[in-house]
C-alpha positions in Angstrom: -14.5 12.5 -3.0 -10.9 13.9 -3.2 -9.4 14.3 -6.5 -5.6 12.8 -6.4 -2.9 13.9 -8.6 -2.2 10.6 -10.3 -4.7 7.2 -10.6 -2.9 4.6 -10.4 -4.1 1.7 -12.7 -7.3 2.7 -12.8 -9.5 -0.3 -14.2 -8.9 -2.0 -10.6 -11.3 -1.0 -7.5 -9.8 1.2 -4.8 -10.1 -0.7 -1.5 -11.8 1.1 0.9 -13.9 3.2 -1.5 -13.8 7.0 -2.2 -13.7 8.1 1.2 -10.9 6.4 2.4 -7.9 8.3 4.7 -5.1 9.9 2.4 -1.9 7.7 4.4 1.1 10.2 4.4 4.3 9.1 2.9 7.7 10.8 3.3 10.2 10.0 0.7 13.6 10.8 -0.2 14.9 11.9 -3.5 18.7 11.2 -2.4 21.1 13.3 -5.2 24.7 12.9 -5.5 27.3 15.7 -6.8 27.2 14.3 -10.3 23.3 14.7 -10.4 22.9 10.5 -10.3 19.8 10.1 -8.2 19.1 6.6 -6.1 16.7 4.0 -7.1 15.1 1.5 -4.9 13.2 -1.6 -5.8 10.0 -2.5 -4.0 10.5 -5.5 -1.5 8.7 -8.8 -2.3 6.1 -9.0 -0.1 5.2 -5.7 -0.3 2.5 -4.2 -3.0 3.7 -3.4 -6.3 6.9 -5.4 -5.9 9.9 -5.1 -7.9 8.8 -1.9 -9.0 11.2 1.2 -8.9 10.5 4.0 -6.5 12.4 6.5 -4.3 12.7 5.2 -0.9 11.2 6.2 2.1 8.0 5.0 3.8 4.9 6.0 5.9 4.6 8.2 8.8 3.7 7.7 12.2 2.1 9.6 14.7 3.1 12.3 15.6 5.8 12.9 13.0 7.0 15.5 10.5 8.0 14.2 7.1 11.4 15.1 7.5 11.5 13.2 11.1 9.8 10.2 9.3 12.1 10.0 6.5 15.4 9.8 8.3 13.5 7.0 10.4 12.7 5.3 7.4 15.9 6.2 5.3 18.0 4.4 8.2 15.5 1.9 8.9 15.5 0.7 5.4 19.1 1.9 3.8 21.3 2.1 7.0 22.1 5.8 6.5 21.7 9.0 8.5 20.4 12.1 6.5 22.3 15.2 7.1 19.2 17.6 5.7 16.4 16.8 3.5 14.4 19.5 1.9 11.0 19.3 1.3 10.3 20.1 -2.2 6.8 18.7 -3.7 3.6 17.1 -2.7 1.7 14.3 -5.2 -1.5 12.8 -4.1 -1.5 9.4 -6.0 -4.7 6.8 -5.9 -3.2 3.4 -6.0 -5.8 0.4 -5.9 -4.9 -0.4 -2.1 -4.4 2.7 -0.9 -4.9 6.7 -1.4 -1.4 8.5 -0.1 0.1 11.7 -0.1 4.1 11.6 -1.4 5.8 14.4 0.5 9.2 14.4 -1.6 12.4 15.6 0.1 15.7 16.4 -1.9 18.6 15.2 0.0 22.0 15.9 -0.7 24.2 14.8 2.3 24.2 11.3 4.4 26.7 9.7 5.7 26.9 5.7 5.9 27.3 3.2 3.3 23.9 2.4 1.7 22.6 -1.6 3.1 19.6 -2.8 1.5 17.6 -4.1 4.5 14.6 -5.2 3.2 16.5 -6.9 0.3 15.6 -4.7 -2.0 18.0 -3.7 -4.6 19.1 0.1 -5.3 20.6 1.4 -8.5 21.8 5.3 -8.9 20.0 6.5 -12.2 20.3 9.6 -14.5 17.7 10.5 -17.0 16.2 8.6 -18.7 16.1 5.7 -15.5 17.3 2.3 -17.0 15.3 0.4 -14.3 12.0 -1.0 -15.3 9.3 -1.1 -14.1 9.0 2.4 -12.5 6.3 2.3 -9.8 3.5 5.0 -10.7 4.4 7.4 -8.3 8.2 8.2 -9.2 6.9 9.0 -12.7 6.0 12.9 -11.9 9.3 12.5 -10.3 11.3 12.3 -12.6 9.4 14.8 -14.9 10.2 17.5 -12.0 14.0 16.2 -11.9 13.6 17.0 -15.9 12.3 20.5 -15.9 15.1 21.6 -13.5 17.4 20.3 -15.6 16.3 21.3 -18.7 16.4 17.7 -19.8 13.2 17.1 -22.8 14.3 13.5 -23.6 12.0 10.3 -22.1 12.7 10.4 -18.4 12.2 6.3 -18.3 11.2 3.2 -20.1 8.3 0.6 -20.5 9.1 -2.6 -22.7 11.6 -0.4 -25.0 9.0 2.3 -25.4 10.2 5.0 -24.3 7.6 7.4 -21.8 7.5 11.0 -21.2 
């Protein structure tokens, strides 16, 4: 059995039991000059929605995650990445599924962002005002934290603040 980064709420069973395929997920950590950093809500329809995340999505045969995430980042937002650098890996065990976040930092696009899954998108500092933060972003933002020497609570649960 593999040993993820990050159980997502763990009282629930994991569909598909512990041997289930790790799904690969490219996602972009989309940072503009002033260090705000974009936001994306989590389509309803889709698992955990209404839930903040970075955007970006699954990828499909055959491609690299940074080939995956400019399909995904037009697909969904309507722009065209310039460059995206990889930067971490998470493993994360949500309920329905066990994936593998391969985070990208991207600082240049060009387009004007369009939510096309009517989703909505916020641009966030630290600590994110946005709740609920989906499971995943939460290391996130701890990494965004470290670099910038930032030790405050990097988001919010019912005015608690978490670190």
């Amino acid at each position: 059995m593999r040993t993820p980064g990050l159980i997502a709420d763990a009282t629930l069973p994991r569909e598909g039991g512990p041997d289930r395929p790790v799904v690969d997920v490219a996602v972009g950590v989309l940072i503009k000059p002033n260090g705000e950093f974009l936001l994306t809500s989590r389509p309803e329809g889709k698992v955990y929605a209404g839930y903040w995340e970075f955007p970006g999505g699954k990828l499909e045969s055959g491609e690299t995650v940074v080939q995956a995430l400019a399909r995904e980042l037009h697909e969904e937002l309507g722009i065209t990445i310039d460059l995206a650098t990889p930067w971490k890996v998470e493993m994360v065990d949500y309920p329905h599924a066990l994936v593998r976040l391969n985070f990208c930092k991207v600082f240049s696009w060009a387009g004007e962002l369009q939510m096309r899954e009517a989703q909505s998108f916020s641009w966030e500092g630290l600590p994110v005002r946005v709740m609920p933060v989906l499971p995943g972003t939460v290391p996130v933002l701890q990494w965004l934290a470290d670099e910038r020497g930032y030790s405050g609570a990097t988001y919010f649960v019912a005015d608690e603040p978490m670190n």
